[in-house]
N, C-alpha and C positions, 0 to 999 in steps of 0.2 A: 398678469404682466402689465405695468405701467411704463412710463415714459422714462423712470429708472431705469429701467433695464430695457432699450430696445431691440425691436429684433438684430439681428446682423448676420452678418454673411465672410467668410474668404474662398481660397481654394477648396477648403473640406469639406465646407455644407452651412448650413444654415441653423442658426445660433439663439434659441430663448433661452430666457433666467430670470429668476427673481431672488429675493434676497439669501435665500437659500440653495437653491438647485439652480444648475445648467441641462440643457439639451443640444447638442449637435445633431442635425439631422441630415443626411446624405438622401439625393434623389438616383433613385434607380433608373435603367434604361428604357425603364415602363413610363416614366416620367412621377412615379410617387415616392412620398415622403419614407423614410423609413430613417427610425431614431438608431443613432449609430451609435452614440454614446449618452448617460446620465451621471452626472455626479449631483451629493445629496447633504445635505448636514441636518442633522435629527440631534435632537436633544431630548434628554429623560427628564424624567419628576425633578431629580437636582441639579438640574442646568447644564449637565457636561453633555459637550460636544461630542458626535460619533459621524463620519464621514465615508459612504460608502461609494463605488464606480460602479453604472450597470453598462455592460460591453454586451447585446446579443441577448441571449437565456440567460448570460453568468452576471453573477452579483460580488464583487470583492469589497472588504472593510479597505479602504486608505489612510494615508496618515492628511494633519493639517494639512502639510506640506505640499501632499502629492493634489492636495482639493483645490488648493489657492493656484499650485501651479496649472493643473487644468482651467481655473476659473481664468485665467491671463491668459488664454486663446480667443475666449470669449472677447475679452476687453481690447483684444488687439486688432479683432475684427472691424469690417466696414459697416457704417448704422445702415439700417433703412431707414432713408427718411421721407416723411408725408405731411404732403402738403396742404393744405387747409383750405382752402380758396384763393381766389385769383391773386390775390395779394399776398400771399405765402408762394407763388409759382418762379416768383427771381431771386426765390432766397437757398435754395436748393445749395447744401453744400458737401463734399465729402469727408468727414470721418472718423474716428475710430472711439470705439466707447473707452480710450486714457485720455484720448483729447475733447471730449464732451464736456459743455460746461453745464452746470445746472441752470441752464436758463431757458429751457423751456417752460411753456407757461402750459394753461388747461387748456382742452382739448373740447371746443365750444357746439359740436356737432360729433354724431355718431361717426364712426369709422368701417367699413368694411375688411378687420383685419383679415380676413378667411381669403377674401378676395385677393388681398395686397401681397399675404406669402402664397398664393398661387399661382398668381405673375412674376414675385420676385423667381418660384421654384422654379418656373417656365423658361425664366430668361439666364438663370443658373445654370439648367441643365443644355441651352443653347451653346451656350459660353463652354462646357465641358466637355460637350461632344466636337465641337469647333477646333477646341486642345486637347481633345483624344485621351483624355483622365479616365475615361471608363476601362 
């Protein structure tokens, strides 16, 4: 995952993707991660497209349709965003990967993403048991 595709967040859970797949991920009352949903686009030896949904155990084929429209919860989501040093600290802004513009730049130091969606999950599932969603 790149700066393409940031992580993101709404009501459902917490949001990767890359040019291919999404993940949505719900945090349990235990406070871990568990993937709630996956959608997938796979392509064969002659380029066609095959898109499948994984909900749980179960694996269903979808159409374009049903992929692009899941992939738009993703994109309506709120970014996480991270800041770089002291001088990225007042630029902090909110949102959503339709209104991202491509103007982020590279990324000049390591990042502790592992770290970053463990506080975001933290403060997620704060948020959730606060509005009683469990």
């Amino acid at each position: 995952m790149g700066t393409a595709y940031p992580i993101a967040y709404d009501e459902t859970g917490i949001y990767a993707a890359s040019g291919h797949d999404m993940q949505r991920f719900e945090i349990e009352k235990s406070g871990s991660l568990r993937l709630a949903e996956g959608i997938y686009e796979q392509f064969d030896e002659s380029g066609n497209a095959a898109y499948t949904m994984k909900k749980g155990e179960e694996t269903d084929v979808i159409t374009e349709e049903e992929y692009y429209a899941a992939f738009e919860k993703y994109s309506n989501a709120t970014i996480v965003n991270f800041s770089y040093g002291a001088s990225d600290a007042g630029k902090a802004e909110v949102v959503t990967n339709n209104e991202l513009e491509p103007r982020q730049g590279n990324i000049a130091e390591d990042v502790n993403v592992l770290e970053i969606v463990q506080e975001t999950a933290s403060e997620f599932a704060v948020k959730k048991m606060e509005t009683s969603y469990f």
